[in-house]
LORO-865470 format. One record per atom (N, C-alpha, C): residue in three letters; x, y, z. Coordinates in steps of 0.001 Angstrom, whole numbers, plus 500000, padded with zeros to 6 digits. Atoms other than C-alpha are relative to their C-alpha. Layout:
N
AlaXYZ;...
END
This chain:
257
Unk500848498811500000;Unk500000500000500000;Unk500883501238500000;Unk499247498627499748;Unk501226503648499299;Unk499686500941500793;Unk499438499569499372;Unk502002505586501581;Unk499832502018499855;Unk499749498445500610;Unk500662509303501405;Unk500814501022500171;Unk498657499244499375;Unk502930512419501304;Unk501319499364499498;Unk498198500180500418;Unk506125509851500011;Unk500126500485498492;Unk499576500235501515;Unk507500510025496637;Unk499574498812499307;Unk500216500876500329;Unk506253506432496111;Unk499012500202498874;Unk500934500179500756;Unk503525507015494463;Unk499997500713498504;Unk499981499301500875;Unk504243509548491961;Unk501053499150499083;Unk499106501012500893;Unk507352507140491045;Unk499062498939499628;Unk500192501043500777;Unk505010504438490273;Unk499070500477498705;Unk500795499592500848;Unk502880506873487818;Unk501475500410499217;Unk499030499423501639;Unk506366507507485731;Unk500046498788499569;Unk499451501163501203;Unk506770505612482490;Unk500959499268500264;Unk498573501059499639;Unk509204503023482502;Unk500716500546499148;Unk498606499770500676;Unk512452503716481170;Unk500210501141499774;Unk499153498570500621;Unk514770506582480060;Unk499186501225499476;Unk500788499165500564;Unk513455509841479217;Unk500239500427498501;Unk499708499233501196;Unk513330511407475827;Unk501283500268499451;Unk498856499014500532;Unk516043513357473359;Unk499613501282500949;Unk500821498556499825;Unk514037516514474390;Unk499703499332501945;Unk500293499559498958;Unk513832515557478000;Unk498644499428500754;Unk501280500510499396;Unk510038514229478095;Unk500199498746499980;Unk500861501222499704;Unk508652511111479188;Unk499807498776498874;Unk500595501043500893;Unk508132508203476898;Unk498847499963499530;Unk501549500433500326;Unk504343507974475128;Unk499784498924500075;Unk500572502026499942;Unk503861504358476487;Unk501276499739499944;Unk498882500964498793;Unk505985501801477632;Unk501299500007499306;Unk498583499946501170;Unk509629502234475737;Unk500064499001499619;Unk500364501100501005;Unk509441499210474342;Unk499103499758498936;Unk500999499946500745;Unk506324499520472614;Unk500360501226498855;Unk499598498750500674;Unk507745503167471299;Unk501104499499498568;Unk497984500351501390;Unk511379501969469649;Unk499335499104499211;Unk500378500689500955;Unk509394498716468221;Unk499017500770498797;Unk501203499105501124;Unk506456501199466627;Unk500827500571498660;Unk499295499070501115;Unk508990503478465515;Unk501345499035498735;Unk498772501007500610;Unk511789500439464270;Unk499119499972498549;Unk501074500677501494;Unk508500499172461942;Unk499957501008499479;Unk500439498981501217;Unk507676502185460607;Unk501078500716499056;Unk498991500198500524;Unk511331502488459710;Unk500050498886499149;Unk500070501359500579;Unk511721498598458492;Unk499342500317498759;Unk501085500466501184;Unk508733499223456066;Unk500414501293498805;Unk499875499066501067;Unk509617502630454453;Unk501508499840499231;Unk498311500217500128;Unk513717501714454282;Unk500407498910499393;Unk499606501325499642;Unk513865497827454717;Unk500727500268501073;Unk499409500591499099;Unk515176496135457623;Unk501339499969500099;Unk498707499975499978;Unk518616495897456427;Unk500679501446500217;Unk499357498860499895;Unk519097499365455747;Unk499732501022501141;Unk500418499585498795;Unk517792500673458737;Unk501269499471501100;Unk499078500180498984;Unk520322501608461596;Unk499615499949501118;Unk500099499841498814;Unk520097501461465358;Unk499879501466500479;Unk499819498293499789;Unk521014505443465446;Unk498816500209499161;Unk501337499650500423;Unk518091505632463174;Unk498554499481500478;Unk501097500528499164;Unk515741503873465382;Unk500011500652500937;Unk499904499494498858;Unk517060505523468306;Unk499249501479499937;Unk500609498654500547;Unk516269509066466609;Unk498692500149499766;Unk501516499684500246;Unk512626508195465575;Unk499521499170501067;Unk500878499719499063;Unk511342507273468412;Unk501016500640501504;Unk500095498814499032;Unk513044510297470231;Unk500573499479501111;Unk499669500693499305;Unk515312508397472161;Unk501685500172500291;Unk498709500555500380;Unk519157508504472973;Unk500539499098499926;Unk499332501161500163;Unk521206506103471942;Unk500319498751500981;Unk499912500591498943;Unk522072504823475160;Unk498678499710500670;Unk501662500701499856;Unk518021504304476321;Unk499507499036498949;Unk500231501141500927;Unk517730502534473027;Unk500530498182500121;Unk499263501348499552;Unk520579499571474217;Unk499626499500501275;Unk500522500239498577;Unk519152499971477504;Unk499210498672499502;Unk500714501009500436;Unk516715498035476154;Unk500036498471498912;Unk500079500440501177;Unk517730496418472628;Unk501101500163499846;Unk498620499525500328;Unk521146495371472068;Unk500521500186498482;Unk499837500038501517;Unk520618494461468643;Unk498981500397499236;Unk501351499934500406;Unk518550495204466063;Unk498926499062499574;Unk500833501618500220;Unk517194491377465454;Unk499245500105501131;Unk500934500781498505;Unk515760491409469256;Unk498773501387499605;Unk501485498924500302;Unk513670494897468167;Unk499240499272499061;Unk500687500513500527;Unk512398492613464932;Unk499622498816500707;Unk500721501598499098;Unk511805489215467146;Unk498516500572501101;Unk501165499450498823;Unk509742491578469691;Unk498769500667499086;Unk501006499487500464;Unk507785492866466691;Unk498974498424499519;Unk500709500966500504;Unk506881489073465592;Unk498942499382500771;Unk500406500850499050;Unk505426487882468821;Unk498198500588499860;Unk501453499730500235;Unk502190488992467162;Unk499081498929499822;Unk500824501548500233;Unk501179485418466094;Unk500273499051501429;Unk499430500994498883;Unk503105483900469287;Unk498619499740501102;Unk501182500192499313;Unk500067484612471674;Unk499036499174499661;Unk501312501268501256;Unk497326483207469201;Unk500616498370500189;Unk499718501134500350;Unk499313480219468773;Unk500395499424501780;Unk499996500124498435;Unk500139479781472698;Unk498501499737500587;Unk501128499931499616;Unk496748479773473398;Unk499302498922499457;Unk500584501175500441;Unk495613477421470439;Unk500728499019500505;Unk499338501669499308;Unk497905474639472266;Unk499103499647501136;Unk500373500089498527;Unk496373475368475495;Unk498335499654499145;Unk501270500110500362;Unk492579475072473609;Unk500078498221499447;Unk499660501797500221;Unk493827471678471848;Unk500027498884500774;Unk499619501030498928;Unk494666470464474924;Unk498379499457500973;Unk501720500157498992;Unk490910471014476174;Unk499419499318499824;Unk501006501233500705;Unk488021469249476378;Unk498701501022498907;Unk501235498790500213;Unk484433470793474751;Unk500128499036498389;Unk500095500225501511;Unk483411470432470667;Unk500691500928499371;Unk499880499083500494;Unk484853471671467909;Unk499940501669499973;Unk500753498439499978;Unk482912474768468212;Unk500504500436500970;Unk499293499801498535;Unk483871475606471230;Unk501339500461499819;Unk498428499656500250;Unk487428475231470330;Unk500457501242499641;Unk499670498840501047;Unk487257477350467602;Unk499764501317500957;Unk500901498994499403;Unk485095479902469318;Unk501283500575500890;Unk499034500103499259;Unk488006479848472397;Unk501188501164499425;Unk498666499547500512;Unk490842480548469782;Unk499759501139499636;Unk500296498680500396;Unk489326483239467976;Unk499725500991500125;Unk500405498907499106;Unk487894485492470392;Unk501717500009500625;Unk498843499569499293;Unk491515485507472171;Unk500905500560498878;Unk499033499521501309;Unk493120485697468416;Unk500094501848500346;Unk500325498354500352;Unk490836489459468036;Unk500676500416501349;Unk499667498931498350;Unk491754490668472071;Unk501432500183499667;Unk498616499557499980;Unk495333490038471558;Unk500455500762498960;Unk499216499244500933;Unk495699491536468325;Unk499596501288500023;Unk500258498611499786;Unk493373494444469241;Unk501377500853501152;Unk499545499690498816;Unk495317495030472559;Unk501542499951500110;Unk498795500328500151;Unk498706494320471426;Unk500823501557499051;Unk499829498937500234;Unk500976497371470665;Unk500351500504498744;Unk499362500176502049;Unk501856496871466626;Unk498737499763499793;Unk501072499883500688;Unk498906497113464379;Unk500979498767498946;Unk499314501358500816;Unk499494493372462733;Unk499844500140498641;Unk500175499874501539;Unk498364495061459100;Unk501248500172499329;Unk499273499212500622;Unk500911497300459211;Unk501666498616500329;Unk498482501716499756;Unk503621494150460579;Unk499923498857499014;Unk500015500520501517;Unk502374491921457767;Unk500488500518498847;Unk499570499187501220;Unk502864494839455414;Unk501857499909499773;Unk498681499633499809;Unk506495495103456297;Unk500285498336499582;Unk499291501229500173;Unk506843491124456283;Unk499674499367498781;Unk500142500727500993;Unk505311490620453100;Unk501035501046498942;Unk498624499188500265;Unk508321493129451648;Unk500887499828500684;Unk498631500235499862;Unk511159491547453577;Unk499630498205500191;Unk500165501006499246;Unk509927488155453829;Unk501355498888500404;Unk498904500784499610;Unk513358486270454161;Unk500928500838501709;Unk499996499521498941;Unk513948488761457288;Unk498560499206501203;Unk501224500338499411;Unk510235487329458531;Unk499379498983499561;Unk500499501471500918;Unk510275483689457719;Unk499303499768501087;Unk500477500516498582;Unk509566483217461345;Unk498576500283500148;Unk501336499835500009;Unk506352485328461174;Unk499148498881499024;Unk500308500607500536;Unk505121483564458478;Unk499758498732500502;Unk500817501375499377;Unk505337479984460099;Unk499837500224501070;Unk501199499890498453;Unk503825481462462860;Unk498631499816499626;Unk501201499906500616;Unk501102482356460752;Unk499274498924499630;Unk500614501105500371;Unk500867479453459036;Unk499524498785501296;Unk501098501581498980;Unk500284476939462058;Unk499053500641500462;Unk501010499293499804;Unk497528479521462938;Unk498866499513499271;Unk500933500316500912;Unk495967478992459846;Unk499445498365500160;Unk499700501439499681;Unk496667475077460625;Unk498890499896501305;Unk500832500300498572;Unk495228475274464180;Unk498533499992499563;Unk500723499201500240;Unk492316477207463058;Unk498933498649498646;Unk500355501016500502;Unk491418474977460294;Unk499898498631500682;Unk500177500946499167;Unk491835471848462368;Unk498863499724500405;Unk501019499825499277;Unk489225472893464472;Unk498417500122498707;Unk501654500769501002;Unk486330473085461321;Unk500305499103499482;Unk500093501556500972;Unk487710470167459941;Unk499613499182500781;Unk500616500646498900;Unk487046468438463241;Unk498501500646499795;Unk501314499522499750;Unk483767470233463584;Unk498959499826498180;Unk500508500758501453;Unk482761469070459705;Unk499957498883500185;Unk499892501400500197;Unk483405465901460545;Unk499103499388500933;Unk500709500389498901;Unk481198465587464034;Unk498519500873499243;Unk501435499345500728;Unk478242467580461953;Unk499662501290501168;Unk499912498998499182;Unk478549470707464067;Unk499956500890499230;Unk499769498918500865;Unk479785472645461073;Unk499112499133498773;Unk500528500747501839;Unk478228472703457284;Unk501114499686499208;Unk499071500006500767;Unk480358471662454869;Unk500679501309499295;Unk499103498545500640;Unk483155474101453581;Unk501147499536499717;Unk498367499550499859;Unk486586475048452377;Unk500553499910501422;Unk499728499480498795;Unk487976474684455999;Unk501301500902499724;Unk498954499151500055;Unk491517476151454978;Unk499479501588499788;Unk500107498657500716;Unk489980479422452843;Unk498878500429501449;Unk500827499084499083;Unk487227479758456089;Unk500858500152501391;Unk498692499675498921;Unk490220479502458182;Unk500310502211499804;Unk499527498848500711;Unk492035482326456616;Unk498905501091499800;Unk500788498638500020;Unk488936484680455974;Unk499644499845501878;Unk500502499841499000;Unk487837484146459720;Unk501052500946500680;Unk498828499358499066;Unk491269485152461010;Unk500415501387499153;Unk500084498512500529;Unk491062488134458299;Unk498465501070500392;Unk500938499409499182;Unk487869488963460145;Unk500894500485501290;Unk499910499489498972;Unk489785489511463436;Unk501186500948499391;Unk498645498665500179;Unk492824491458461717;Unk499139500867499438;Unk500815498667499884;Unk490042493708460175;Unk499446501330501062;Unk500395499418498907;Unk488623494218463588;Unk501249500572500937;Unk499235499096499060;Unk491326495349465383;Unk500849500795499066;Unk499504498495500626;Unk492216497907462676;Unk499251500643500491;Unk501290499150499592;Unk488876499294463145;Unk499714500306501559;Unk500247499319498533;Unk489230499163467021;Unk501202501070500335;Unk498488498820499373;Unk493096501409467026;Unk499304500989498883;Unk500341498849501074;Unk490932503614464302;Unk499017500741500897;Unk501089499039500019;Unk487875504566466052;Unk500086501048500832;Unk500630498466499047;Unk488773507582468702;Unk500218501059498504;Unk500181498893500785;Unk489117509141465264;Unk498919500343499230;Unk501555500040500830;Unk485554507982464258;Unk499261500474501337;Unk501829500434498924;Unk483416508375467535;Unk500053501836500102;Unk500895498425499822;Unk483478512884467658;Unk498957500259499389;Unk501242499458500897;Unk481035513236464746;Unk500511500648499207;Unk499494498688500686;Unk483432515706463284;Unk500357498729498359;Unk499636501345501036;Unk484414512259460592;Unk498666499877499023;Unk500811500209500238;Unk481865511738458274;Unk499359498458500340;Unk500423501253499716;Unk481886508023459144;Unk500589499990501725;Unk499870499896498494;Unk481284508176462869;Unk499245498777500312;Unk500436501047499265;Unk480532505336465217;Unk500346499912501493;Unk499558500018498566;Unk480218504681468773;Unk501303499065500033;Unk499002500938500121;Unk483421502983470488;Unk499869498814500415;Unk500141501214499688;Unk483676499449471427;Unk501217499958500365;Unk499008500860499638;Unk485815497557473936;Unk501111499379499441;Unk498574501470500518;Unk488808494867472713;Unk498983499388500285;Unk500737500559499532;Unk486421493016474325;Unk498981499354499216;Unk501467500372500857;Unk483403493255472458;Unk500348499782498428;Unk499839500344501033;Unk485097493135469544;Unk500443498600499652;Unk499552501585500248;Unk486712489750470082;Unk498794499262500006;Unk500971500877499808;Unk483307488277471125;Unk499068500240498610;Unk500571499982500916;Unk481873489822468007;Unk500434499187498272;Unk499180500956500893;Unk484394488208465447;Unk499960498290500520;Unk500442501654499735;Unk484208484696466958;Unk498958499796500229;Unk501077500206499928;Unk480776484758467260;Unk499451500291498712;Unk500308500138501436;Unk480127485756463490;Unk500653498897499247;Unk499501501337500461;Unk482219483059462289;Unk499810499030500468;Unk500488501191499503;Unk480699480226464735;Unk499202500504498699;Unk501130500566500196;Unk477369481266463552;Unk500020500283498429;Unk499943500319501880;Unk478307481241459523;Unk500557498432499686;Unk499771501204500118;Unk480036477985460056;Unk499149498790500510;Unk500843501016499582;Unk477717476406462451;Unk498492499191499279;Unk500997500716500654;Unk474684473890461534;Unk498513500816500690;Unk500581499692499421;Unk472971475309464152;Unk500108501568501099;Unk499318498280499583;Unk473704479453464687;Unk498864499824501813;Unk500607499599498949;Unk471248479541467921;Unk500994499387501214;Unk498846500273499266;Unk474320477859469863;Unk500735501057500378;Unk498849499153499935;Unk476362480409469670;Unk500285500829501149;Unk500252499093498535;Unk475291482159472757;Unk500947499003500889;Unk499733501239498763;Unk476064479177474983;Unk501481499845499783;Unk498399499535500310;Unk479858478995473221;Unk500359501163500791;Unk499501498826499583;Unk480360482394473692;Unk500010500052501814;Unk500013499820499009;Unk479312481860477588;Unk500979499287500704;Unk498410500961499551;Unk481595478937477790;Unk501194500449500177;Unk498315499644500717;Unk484526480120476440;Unk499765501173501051;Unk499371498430499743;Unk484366483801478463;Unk500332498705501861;Unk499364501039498419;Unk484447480650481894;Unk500888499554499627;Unk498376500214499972;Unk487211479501480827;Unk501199500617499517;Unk498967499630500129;Unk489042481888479636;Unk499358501628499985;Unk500464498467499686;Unk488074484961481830;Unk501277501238499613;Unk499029499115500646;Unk490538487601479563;Unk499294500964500079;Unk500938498474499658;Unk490225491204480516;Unk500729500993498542;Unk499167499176500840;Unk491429493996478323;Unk501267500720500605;Unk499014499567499401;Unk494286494292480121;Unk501588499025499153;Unk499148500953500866;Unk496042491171477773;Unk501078500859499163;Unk498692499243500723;Unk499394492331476216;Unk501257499053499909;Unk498228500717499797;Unk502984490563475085;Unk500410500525501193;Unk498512498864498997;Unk505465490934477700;Unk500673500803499538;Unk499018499569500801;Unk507679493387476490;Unk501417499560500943;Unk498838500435499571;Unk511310493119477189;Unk500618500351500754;Unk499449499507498720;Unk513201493482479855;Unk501319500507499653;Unk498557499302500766;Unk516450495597479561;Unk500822498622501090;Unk499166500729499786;Unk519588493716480258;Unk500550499917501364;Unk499365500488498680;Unk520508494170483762;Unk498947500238501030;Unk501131500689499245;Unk516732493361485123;Unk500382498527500697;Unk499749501170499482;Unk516066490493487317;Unk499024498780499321;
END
């Protein structure tokens, strides 16, 4: 408990890590900053040609707060990949469960949308970059792909127990999981849709509600029987009570414990 009157408390409201070139504060967690700013380097430059002093500079950083963190520049691209790592961490742990098909699916896909809403790289713009260096981002890629693998699994199982209608399971793989990378564009877009001043305005929505809304449109297009879908959706939030608080770890600088 803190302690009123100390310094404690005000130290636990500063940002983590090093301050600025200029002196200020970090905008979010320095880790999340140098990786934002690395990608948005990576994609306009390439990866190769992109320096450390030029990472350090765009996201407003000195050199020495940059190593603090990142000794190389491979551990800033490994910390940008761990976009599929969650998803796929999660589909092991769902594999391992009991429940139907549906279920499964339902499970994976609602955690797919939270983590990718809630996660600090916009995965369009991290695809974009890896489908222009892909021998830098082989790794993403078969991340991706056992995604697609997991993901499919689960309606091919659920085609086969008569749960699902018959389909493509690979291509309803792949559009389902381009349903949740849609949705969490549209959730880091909307405080610029919800004033009114936009012509395309909309109220905002949770991480939350958006994950339950993407795995719950794809049960009930795949399912035999869409009036289920409720009862999934109630399942799945008991066993896997996820708040919007879900995030990668980021990295720890080098002389952490």
């Amino acid at each position: 408990m803190t302690m009123a009157g100390t310094g404690s408390s005000a130290s636990a409201r500063r940002p983590l890590g090093r301050p600025r070139r200029d002196g200020s504060p970090p905008a979010g967690p320095v880790p999340d900053v140098i990786v934002t700013a690395a990608a948005k380097l990576f994609t306009e430059q390439g990866y190769a040609a992109t320096t450390m002093t030029q990472i350090a500079r765009a996201a407003g950083l000195r050199q020495s707060s940059l190593y603090y963190w990142f000794s190389r520049k491979e551990q800033i691209l490994q910390a940008a990949l761990t976009v599929n790592r969650l998803a796929l961490t999660h589909a092991s742990v769902v594999a391992a469960g009991d429940g139907t098909p549906g279920l499964r699916l339902f499970r994976l896909l609602r955690y797919d949308t939270l983590q990718l809403c809630l996660s600090p790289w916009d995965f369009t713009e991290i695809e974009q970059l890896a489908e222009a260096q892909p021998d830098d981002f082989a790794d993403f890629w078969r991340d991706y792909d056992a995604l697609v693998r997991h993901v499919a699994g689960h309606i091919r199982d659920g085609i086969a127990s008569g749960e699902f209608r018959t389909c493509d399971a690979e291509l309803a793989a792949m559009t389902a999981l381009t349903l949740n990378e849609g949705l969490q564009k549209r959730y880091r877009a909307q405080s610029r849709h919800g004033s009114g001043e936009n012509p395309f305005s909309h109220a905002p929505h949770a991480a939350a509600e958006y994950a339950l809304t993407s795995a719950s449109t794809t049960l009930a297009a795949l399912s035999r029987r869409p009036s289920t879908v409720p009862r999934l959706a109630a399942r799945a939030a008991a066993l896997d009570p996820v708040a919007d608080t879900l995030r990668p770890e980021p990295p720890r600088p080098p002389n952490s414990t």
